[in-house]
N, C-alpha and C positions, 0 to 999 in steps of 0.2 A: 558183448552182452546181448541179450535175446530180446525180440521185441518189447516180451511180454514179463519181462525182470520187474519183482516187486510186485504184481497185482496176485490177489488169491480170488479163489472158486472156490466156493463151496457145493458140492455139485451130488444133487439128489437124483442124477439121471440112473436111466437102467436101458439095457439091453442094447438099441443101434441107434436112434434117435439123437437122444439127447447125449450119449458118450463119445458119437462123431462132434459132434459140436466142440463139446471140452476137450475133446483130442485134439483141436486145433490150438485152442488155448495152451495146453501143457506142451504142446510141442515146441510152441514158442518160447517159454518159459516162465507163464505161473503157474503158482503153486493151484496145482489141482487139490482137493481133501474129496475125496468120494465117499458120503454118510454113508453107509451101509444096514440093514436090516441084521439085526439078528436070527442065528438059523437059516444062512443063507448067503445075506448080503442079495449085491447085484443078481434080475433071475438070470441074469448073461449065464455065470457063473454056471448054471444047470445045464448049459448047451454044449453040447458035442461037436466036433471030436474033442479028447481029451488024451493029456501026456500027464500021470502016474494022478489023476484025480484033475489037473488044474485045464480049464476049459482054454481052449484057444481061440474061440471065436472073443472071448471075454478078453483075451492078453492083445488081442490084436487092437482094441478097440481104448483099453486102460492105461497105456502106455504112460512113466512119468507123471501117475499121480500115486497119491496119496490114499490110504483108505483107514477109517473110522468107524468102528462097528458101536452103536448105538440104540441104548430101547430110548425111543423116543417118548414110548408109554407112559415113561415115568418124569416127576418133573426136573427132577437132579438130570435128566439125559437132554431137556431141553434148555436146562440153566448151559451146557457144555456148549449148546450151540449157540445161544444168546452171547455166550463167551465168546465165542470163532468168530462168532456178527460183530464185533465189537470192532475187527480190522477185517472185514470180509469187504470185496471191493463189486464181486457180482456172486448170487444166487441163483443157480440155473435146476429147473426138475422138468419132468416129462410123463406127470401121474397122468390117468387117464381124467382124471376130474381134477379142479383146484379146490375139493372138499376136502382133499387129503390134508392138503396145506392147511388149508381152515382149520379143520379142527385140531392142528397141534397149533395154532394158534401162528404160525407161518405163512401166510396169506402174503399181500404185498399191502395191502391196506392195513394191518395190523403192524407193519415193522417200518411203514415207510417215512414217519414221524418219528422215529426213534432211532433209526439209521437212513439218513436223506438223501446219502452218498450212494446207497445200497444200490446196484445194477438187479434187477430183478429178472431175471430171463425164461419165457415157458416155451414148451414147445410141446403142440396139441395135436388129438387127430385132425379136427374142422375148428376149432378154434374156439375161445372161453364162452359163447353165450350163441345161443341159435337152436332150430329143431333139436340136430343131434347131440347136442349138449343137454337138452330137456331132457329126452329120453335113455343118458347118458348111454351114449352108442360106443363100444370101444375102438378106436381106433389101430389101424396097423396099414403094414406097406399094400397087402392085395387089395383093403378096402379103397385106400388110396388113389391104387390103379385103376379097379374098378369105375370107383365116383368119379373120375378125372378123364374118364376116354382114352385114358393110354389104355389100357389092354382092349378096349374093342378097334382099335390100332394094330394091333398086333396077332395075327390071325397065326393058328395053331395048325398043324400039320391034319388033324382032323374037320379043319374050318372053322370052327369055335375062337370065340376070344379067348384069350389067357393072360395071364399075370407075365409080365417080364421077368426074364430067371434071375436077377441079380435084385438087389433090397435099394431100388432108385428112388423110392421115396422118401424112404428112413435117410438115406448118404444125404440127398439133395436139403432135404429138412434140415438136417446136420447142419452144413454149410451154409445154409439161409439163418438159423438161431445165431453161428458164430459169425457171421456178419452182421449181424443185430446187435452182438454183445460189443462188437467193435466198435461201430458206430455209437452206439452210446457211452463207449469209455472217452470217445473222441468228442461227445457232447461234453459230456462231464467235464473235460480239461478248461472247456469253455464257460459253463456254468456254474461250475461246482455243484452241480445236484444230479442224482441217479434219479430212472426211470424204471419203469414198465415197459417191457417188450413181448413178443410173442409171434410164433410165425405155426403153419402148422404143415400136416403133409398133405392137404386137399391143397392149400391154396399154392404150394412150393409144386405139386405137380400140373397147375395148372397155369403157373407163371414157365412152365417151362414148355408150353405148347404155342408160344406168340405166335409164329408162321401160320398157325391151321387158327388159333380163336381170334387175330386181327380180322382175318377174312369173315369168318362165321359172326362177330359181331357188329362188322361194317357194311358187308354185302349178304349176309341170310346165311343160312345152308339150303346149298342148291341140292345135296345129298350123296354129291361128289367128293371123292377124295381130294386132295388139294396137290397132290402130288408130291410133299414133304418127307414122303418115306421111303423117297426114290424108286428102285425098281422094286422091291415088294408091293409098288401098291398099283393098283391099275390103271390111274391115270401118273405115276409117276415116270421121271424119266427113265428109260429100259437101260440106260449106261450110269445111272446113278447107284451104286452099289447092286451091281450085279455081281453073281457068285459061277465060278467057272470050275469045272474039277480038272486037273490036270493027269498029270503021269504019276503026280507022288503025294497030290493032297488038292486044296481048293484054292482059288484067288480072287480076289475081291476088285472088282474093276469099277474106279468113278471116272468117266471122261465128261468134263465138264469145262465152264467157264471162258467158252469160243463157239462160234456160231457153229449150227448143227454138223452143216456139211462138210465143216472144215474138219471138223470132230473126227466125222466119218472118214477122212483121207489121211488122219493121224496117225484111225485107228487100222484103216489097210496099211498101212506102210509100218505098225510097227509088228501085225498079225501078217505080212507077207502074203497077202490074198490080193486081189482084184474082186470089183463088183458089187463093193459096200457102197461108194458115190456114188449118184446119179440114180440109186437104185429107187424107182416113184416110191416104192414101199415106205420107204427111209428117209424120201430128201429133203423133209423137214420134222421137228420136234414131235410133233402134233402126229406126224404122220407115224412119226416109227413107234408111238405109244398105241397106236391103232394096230401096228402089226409087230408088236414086242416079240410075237412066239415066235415070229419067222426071224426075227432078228438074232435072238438067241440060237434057233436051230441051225443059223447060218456059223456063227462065232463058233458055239461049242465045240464042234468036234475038230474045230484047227487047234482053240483054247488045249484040249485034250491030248495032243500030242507033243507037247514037250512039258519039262518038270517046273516047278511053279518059279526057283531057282533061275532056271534059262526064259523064263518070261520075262521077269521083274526087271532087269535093265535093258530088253527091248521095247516094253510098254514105257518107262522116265524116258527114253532116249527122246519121245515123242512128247515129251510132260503129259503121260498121260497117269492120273494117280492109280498107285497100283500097291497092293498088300496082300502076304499070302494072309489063310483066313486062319489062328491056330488057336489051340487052345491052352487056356489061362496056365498049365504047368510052362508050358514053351513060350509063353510069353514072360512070364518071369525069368527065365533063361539068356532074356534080350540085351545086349551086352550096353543100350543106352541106359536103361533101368542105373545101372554102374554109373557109367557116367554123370545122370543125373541124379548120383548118391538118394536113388529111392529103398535101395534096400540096404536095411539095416540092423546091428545086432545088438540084441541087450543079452545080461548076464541075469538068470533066474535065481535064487535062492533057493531052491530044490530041483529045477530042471537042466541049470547051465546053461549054453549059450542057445540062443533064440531069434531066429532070426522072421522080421516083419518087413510088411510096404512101410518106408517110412512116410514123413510130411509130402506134397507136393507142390510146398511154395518155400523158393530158395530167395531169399532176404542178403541181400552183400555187406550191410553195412552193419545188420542185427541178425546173425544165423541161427536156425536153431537152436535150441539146446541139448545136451547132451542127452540121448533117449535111456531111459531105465525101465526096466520090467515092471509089467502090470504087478500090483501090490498083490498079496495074499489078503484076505477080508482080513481087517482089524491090523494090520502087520506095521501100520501105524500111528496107532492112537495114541501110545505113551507119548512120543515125539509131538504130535499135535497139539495134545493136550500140556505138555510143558513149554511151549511155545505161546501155549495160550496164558500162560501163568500159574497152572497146576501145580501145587506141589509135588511130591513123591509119594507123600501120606495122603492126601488128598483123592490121586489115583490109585491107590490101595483102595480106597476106602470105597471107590465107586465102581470097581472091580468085582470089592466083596459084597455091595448091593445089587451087580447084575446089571447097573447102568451103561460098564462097556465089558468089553468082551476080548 
């Protein structure tokens, strides 16, 4: 049985935020219901690429739940959810304001007397009260990076800061709400009362900088890198993810976690050179970040002569860490992916088989649940709603007023 057997979501999220979070959830095994908007639903759904209309970035992210298309406009559409509150175990959204909530009357302060149990869960740009909440500033992953000094971190091939190409602060956010929600179902066991929680993407990108902000908020900023971003950064170490091209692609070299010089005799004996020890340039950490260029000009062009294939077990032979650098098709490709059953297929209702990254937390004693395709908007509200205690005529009838869809 799956961890998560018997608890339900109710889950007003949208786009990568707040659908990574409940993806955690459903993967486990509650019941997900994803409210939906009428004329649309999730704006996921609007995002590209697309297989015969149905968005992928949206199937990727929906996995194993449920979805309910609802005017919440109306108040027959909010009697529905009042109805789902009735055995709802957490309530999770990711509007850009909690006005939204408000005025359908869905607050945490309006439901938290009358469902006590209720798991409340938000997940914000900067978090429910402060300047940027004044000004209601909207939130997203580049503002994130931005406000947070990861992308002035991250220097761009023209010099410039830039945004990191991948959505690290929507995933990360993601994963901080659904440890939120966990922890308070594991409160709950204890007190029997639900909570309030809330995490957002400023404060998730910035709890995930401890290395550079322990130093900056205990010793100053000297104005120095801290060296944390290894060899991209100028004071970092020049053997900490350096990038080497070879004969047939790149390699990624960390030698690390042994004193420098030893480092250095590792790294001749598994590079088949002389001249790296003992070299003043190099003979200690300090030193060889002072003279990085000559360090790499030395390496490179040996690096360059054989295929990244014929490196890789003479760089381990040495422990020294070593990975070629590929990209994301070929890494999917990776025959552990398999092994550690990350990929995996659901069956579509209009598309056939579908294959995704599954979960990345393997449970032995509670596994998974079995994954099923993201829902089509509305594909099941009759099911919810009879679950709920709806009649047949009842959902007719709410049907033929436009309450669901």
């Amino acid at each position: 049985m799956p961890a998560l057997d018997g608890v339900r979501v109710l889950d007003f999220t949208q786009v990568i935020f707040g659908p990574a979070a409940t993806q955690v959830l459903a993967d486990h095994g509650a019941e997900v219901i994803k409210v939906e908007r009428p004329g649309g639903g999730d704006l996921a759904r609007a995002f590209g690429p697309w297989i015969q209309e149905q968005s992928l970035p949206f199937a990727s992210l929906n996995r194993s739940k449920r979805s309910v298309v609802l005017d919440l406009k109306k108040p027959e559409g909010l009697a529905v959810i009042h109805r789902l509150l009735e055995n709802t175990d957490v309530l999770a959204h990711n509007f850009r304001s909690g006005a939204v909530m408000e005025k359908l009357g869905l607050d945490y302060e309006a439901l938290k007397e009358r469902y006590p149990r209720l798991i409340y869960a938000v997940g914000t740009g900067y978090g429910s009260q402060g300047p940027y909440v004044e000004r209601n500033k909207g939130g997203h992953e580049s503002m994130a990076q931005a406000l947070s000094g990861m992308a002035d971190r991250f220097i761009g091939a023209n010099g410039t800061p830039q945004r990191l190409p991948y959505t690290v602060a929507d995933f990360n956010g993601g994963m901080l709400l659904a440890q939120g929600i966990l922890l308070a179902l594991v409160a709950r066991g204890r007190t029997g009362e639900g909570q309030y929680l809330e995490t957002s993407l400023l404060d998730g990108m910035m709890s995930m900088q401890a290395w550079t902000t322990s130093k900056i908020l205990n010793l100053g900023d000297d104005g120095e890198d801290d060296g944390s971003g290894g060899a991209t950064h100028p004071r970092g170490n020049p053997l900490d993810g350096a990038v080497f091209r070879t004969v047939d692609g790149f390699l990624m070299v960390t030698a690390l976690f042994r004193p420098f010089d030893r480092l250095l005799g590792d790294l001749q004996e598994a590079l088949g050179i002389e001249g790296l020890s003992g070299d003043p340039r190099f003979v200690t950490l300090e030193e060889a970040k002072n003279h990085r260029e000559a360090l790499w000009a030395l390496l490179a062009p040996v690096v360059a002569e054989k295929t990244t294939d014929e490196w890789i077990p003479l760089f381990e032979a040495q422990d020294i860490l070593v990975a070629p650098v590929r990209s994301t098709a070929e890494a999917l490709a990776d025959p552990q992916l398999e092994v550690n059953e990350m990929l995996i297929e659901v069956e579509h209702p209009q598309l056939g088989k579908m294959r995704h990254v599954g979960t990345p937390l393997r449970l032995k004693g509670t596994p998974a649940a079995q994954a099923t395709a993201a829902p089509l908007a509305g594909e099941d509200t009759e099911v919810v709603l009879g679950k709920a205690g709806y009649t047949a005529t009842e959902i007719v009838m709410l049907r033929e007023q436009g309450v669901i869809l």
